[in-house]
Every structure is written in structure tokens, then in C-alpha cells.
TORMI-638271 format. One line per 5 residues: number of its first residue (from 1); their letters; for each residue x, y, z of C-alpha. Coordinates in nm, 2 decimals. Layout:
! TORMI-638271
NUM) A) X,Y,Z | ...
***
This chain:
! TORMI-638271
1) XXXXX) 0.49,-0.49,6.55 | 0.60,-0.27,6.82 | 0.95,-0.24,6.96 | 1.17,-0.14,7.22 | 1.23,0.20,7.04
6) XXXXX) 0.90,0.29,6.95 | 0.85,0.27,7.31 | 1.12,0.51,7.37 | 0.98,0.69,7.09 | 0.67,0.75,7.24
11) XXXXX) 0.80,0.82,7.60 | 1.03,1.09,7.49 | 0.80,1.26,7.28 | 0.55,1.24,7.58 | 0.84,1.40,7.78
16) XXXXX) 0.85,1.67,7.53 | 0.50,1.73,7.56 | 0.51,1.86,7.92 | 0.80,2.14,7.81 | 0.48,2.29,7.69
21) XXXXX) 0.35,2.34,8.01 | 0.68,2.51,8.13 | 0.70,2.75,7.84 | 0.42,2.97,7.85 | 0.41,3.23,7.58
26) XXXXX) 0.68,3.02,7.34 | 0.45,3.06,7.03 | 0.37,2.68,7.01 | 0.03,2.53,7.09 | -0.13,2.52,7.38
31) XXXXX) -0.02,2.28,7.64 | -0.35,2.07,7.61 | -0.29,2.00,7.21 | 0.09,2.01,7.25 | 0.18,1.63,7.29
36) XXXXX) -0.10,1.56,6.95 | 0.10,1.78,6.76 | 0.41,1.61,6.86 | 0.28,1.35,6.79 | 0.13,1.44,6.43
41) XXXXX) 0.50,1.61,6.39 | 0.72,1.33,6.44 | 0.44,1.04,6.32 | 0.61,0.88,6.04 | 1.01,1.00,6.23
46) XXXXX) 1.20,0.62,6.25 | 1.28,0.61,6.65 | 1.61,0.54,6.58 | 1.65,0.89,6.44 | 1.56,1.05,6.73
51) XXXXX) 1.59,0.86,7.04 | 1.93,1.02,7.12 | 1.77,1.35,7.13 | 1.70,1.56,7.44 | 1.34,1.61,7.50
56) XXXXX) 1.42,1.97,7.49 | 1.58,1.97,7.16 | 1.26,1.71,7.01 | 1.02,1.99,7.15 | 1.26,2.33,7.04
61) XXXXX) 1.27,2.19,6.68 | 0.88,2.16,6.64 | 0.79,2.46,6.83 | 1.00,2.65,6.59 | 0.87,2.50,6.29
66) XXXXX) 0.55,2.56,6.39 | 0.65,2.96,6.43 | 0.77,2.94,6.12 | 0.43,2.83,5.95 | 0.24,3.09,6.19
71) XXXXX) 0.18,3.31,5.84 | 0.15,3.20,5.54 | -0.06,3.33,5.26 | -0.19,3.08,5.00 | 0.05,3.00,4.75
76) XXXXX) 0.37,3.07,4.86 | 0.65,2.91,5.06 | 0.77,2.98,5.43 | 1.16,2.87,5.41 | 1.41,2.94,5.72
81) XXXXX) 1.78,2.82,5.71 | 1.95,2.85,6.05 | 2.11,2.69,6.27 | 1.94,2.64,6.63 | 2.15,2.69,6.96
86) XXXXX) 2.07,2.63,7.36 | 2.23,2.96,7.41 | 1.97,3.15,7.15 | 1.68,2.96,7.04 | 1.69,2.76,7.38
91) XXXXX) 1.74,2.33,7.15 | 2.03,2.27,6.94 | 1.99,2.05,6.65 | 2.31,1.82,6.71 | 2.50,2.06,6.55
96) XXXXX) 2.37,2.08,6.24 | 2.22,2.39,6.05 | 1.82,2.35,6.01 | 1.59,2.38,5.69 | 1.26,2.47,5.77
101) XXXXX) 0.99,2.49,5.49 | 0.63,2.49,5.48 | 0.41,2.50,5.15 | 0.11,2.33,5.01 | 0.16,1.94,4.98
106) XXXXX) 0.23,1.85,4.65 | 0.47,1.56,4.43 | 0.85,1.59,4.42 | 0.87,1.84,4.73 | 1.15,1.64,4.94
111) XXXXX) 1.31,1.50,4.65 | 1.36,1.84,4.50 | 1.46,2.06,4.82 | 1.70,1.74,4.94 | 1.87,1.73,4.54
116) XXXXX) 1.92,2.07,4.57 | 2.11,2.05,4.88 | 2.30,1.75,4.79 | 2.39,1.96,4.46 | 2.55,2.25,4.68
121) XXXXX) 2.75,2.00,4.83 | 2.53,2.00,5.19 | 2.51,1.69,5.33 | 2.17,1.56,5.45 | 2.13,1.40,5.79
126) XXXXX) 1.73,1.40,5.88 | 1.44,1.47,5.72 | 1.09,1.53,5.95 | 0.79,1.56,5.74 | 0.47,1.55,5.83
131) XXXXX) 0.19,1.64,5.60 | -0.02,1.79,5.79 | -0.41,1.90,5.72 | -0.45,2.24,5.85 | -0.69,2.52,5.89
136) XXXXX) -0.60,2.91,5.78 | -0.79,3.25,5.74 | -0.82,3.42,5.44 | -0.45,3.64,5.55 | -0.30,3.27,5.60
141) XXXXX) -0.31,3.28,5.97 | -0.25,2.93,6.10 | -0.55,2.88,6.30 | -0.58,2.51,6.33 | -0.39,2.17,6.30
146) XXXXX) -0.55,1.87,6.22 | -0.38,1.62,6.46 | -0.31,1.26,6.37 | -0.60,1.08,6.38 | -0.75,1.32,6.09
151) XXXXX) -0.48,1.29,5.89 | -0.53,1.05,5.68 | -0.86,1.22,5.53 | -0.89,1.35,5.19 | -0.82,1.73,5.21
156) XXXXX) -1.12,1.75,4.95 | -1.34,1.63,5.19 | -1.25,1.86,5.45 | -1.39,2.24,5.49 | -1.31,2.50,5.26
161) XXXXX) -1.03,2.63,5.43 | -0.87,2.36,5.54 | -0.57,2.21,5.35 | -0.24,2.04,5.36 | 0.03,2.14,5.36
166) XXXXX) 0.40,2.00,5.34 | 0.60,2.07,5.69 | 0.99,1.96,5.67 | 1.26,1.97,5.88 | 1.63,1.88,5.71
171) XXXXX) 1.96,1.89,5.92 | 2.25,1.98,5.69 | 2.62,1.98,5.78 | 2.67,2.32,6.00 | 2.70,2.64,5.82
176) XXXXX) 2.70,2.95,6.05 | 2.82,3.25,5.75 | 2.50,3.48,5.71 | 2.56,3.47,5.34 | 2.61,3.10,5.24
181) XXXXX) 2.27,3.08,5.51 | 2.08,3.33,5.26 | 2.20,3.15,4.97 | 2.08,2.82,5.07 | 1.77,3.00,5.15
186) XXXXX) 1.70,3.15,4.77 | 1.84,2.87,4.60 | 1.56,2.65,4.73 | 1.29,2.89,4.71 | 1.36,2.87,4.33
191) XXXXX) 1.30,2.54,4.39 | 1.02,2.54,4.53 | 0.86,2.78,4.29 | 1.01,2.55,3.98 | 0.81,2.28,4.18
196) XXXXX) 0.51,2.46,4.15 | 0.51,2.54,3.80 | 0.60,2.20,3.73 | 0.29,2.06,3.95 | 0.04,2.35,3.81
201) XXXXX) 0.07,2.31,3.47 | 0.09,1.94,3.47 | -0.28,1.86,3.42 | -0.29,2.11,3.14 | 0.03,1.96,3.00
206) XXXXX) -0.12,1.62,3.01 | -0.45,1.74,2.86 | -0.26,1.88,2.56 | -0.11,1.59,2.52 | -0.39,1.35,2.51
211) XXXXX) -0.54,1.58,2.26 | -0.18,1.55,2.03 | -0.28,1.16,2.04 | -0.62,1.19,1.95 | -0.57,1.42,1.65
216) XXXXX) -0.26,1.18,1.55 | -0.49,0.89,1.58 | -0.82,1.06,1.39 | -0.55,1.22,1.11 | -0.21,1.05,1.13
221) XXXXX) 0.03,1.23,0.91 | 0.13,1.09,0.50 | 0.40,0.84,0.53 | 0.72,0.85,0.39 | 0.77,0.80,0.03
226) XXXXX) 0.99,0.54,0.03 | 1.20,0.42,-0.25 | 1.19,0.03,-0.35 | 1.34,-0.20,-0.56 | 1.25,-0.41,-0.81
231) XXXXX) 1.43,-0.67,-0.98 | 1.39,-1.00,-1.17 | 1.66,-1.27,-1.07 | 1.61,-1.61,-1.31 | 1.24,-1.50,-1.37
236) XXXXX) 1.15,-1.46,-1.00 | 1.07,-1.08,-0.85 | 1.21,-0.93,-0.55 | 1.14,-0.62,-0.41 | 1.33,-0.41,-0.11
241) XXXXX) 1.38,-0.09,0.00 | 1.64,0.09,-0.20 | 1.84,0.28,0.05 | 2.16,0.06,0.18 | 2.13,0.13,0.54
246) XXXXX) 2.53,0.17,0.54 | 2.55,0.52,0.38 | 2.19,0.59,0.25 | 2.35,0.53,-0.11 | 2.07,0.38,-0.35
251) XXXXX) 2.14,-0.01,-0.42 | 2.01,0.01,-0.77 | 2.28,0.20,-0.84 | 2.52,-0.13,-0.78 | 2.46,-0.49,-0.85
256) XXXXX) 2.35,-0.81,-0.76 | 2.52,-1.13,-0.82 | 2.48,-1.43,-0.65 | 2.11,-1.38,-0.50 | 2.27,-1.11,-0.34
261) XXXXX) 2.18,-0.75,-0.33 | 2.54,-0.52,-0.34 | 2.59,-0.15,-0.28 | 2.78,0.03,-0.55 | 2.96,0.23,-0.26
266) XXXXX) 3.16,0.03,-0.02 | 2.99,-0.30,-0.16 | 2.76,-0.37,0.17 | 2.60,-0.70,0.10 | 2.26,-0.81,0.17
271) XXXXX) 2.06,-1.14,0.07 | 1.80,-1.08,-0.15 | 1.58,-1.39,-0.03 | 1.56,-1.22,0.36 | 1.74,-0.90,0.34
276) XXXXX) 1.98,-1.01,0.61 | 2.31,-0.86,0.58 | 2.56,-1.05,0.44 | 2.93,-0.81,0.47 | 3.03,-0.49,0.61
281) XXXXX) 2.99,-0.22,0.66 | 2.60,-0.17,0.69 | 2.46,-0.36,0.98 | 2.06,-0.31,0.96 | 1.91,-0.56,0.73
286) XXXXX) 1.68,-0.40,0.43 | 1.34,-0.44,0.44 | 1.17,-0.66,0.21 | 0.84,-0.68,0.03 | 0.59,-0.92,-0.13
291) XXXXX) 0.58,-0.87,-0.50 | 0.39,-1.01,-0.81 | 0.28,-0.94,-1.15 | -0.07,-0.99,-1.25 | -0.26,-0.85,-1.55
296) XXXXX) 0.06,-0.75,-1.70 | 0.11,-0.51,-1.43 | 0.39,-0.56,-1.10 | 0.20,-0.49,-0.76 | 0.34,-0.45,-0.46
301) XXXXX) 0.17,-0.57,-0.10 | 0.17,-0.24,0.10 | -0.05,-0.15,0.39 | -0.43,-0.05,0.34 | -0.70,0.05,0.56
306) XXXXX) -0.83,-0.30,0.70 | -0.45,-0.49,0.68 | -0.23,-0.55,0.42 | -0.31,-0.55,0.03 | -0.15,-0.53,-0.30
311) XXXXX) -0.08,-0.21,-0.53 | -0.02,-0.11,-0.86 | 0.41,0.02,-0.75 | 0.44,0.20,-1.14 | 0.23,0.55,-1.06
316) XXXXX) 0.51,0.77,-0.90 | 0.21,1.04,-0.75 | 0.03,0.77,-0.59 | -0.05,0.97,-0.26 | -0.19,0.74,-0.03
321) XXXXX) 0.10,0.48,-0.09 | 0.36,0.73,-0.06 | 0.61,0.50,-0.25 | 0.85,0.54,-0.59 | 0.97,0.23,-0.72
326) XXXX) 1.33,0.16,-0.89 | 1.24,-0.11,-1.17 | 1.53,-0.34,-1.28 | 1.35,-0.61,-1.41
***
């Protein structure tokens, strides 16, 4: 639903459009294609953002940012930090000092260059950025710009040399010091190139990752020997793990009195029905196994290929059960 700004929107950007014709030679597109590329510049802009602007000032900033992605040779990043005055570069900015970038579109551009900032303490007030599909020589010439009723294609689908790129704008707080202007500038063209990396090897990163998980899940690794207890309590068996989860001690060497399982160290309690803990200090409860004796031999239920089955717990090198058992029967 349309409003009253994004007719003013559209009216000042219009009104920018015709500077074109009065600026002849200013490095921008030709007056014809001028107002589309406005347009394409400040498409997804919120009006309220700019509405206060001069239509000088709307025009100056795009025109420049446009110089500024003239030239730019495949796989690297155009970056300019100034800040724009009437007196020199003939638009002002409000004030601010102006980050210019143009790259190849890709995830985590804005968030990056704008965390950046934020992390050398320069505060943010607009962000332009249009992704724009554009056309390029083999040098990196700018030669074309898709304008914005092409730009919601698929880059894929588009000719060879054709691509889009990332275009942004960002006011910062003024800063006018040469130095602090050039540091802003390499601190975000590391960045950038951390960005890059990041997005490149992504895909590989991921394929060698899916083929971790595969392997794990044709050969996962030998579990855990684990060490178990075994006790008869008024002709019944129990079995649990034999590691009090307080300190790691082993519970066969303290007691058990009561139907309940103590540690010899700082006498942790745990019931043997459940394994729930009973006293301080441990706080994890133990865990706790089906047990039985047939055939004169005690048997454990411990996890097979199709589910859960019972083994012989008395042969020590059993590796496929990975488990030592602590008799106190």
C-alpha cells in the first residue's frame, strides 16, 4: 500500500534524475538511463530515510558510487571512505563521512562491514544497498547496469558476463583526519576479504563435513569401555555403572546399605532400584542396567546390532561390548 512518502520518494528521486541532464560529463550514466538507475539505487531505501535530502545531495551520492564501481576487476573489492562536501564533490552527505563499497554479492556482506564499524566505535546512520546485476569486460570495466525491472533474475540465467554485485553506501559519524579515513578503509577491506574466504570455502567445508558424517555412520568408532557393577542385594542383582559421577571414584570400592548404593569418598548416595541420587555431593544419577543369571552365567542387556540384547558381562576383552564388570555378588 502506497503512502504519502513513497510519493515523495518517488518525486524527489524523479527530481534527481533531471540533475543528470545538467551535468554533462559528471561520470554517471547518461541522462536517458539516469532516473532507472536511481531508481535501481535507492529501490529497497525506506522514504523516510531520505525524504529530507536535497535532490542534489540524492543524485551526488549515487553518481559517486557509481564512479567508484567504474573499475573493478573480478574478485576484488572497490572500498572509498570519505566524506562528501558542496564545496568539493558538489552533495554533502548530512554531515556524515561516506563508505562506499562495491564487490560481488554474497552472505554476511552488510552485517560484516556495519560490525566492523560499530566495533571501531563509528556510529551507523544509513545503509543504501542495492544489489545490482551488472555487465563488465574482461578488465572489469562497468559497461552495463541492469536496471530494476531485471533485477530480480537469477544472475545464472543471465549472460556470461553479467553478475551481481553488492553496491553500499553507509554514513558514519564524521571523521575528516586522512589517517583514521585510511584506517577505516583497510580495516574493512580485511573484512571483506575474511568474507570471502569465509563464502569460498564454505561449500567445500560443508562437503567435508557431510563426508565426516557418512564415514561416522558406515564405521562409527568402539565405544567406551565402561566399568559396571554387579551386586546381589537379598538374592536379587543389580547392575550400574561404577563411576560415582561426584568424583569419578569407583563405588565398588564403598558400600551399600539400605538398597542404597554409597561412595567410599564423600559417601554420595544413590538408590540402587533407579539410580537416582539420594545425598550430596554428586548430582547426576548413575546409570542402570538389566541384569540376570541364566545357565549359571550373569548377562547383562547391552546394545546389539538390531536393538537391545543380553551378554555374557564376565570376558574382560570382549571388543564389541567394550565393557569390564566389578562383581560383588
Amino acid at each position: 500500500m502506497r503512502t504519502t512518502l513513497d510519493d515523495s520518494k518517488d518525486e524527489l528521486i524523479a527530481k534527481a534524475a533531471e540533475q543528470a541532464s545538467d551535468r554533462r560529463g559528471s561520470g554517471g550514466p547518461p541522462g536517458c538511463t539516469a532516473e532507472q538507475f536511481l531508481r535501481s539505487y535507492y529501490r529497497h531505501v525506506a522514504p523516510e530515510d531520505i525524504v529530507d535530502r536535497s535532490e542534489v545531495d540524492l543524485y551526488g551520492a549515487a553518481m559517486s558510487q557509481y564512479r567508484t564501481a567504474a573499475h573493478r576487476p573480478q574478485g576484488t573489492a572497490n572500498i572509498r571512505v570519505f566524506t562528501p562536501s558542496v564545496s568539493e564533490h558538489g552533495w554533502s552527505a548530512n554531515g556524515h563521512t561516506v563508505v562506499e563499497v562495491v564487490t560481488d554479492d554474497m552472505p554476511f556482506l552488510v552485517d560484516s562491514v556495519t560490525m566492523e564499524l560499530n566495533e571501531e566505535n563509528r556510529a551507523v546512520h544509513m545503509v543504501v544497498h542495492p544489489q545490482l546485476l551488472v555487465r563488465r569486460d574482461i578488465t572489469g570495466d562497468l559497461k552495463e547496469i541492469h536496471t530494476s525491472e531485471g533485477q530480480d533474475g537469477i544472475a545464472r540465467d543471465m549472460p556470461h558476463d553479467v553478475f551481481r554485485e553488492s553496491w553500499m553506501h553507509i554514513e558514519i559519524d564524521r571523521e575528516t583526519d586522512p589517517e583514521d579515513l585510511e584506517e577505516i578503509e583497510q580495516a574493512l577491506a580485511k573484512v571483506l576479504r575474511d568474507v570471502r574466504e569465509a563464502v569460498e570455502d564454505w561449500e567445500r567445508m560443508n562437503s567435508q563435513a557431510r563426508q565426516v558424517i557418512d564415514d561416522l555412520e558406515k564405521n562409527p568408532p568402539p565405544l567406551d569401555e565402561q566399568e559396571i557393577a554387579v551386586v546381589r542385594v537379598e538374592g536379587k542383582l543389580y547392575a550400574f555403572s561404577n563411576v560415582c559421577t561426584h568424583n569419578q571414584d569407583y563405588l565398588t570400592n564403598g558400600y551399600i546399605f539400605d538398597r542404597q548404593v554409597v561412595c567410599g569418598s564423600h559417601e554420595a548416595t544413590y538408590d540402587l532400584e533407579t539410580g537416582a541420587v539420594l545425598y550430596g555431593p554428586a548430582l547426576d544419577s548413575l546409570s542402570m542396567f538389566k541384569v540376570r543369571e541364566q545357565g549359571g552365567e550373569v548377562q547383562l542387556s547391552w546394545p546389539v546390532e538390531n536393538g537391545e540384547g543380553f551378554v555374557a558381562s564376565v570376558d574382560p576383552d570382549d571388543e564389541e561390548h567394550r565393557f569390564r564388570a566389578q562383581f560383588v555378588i
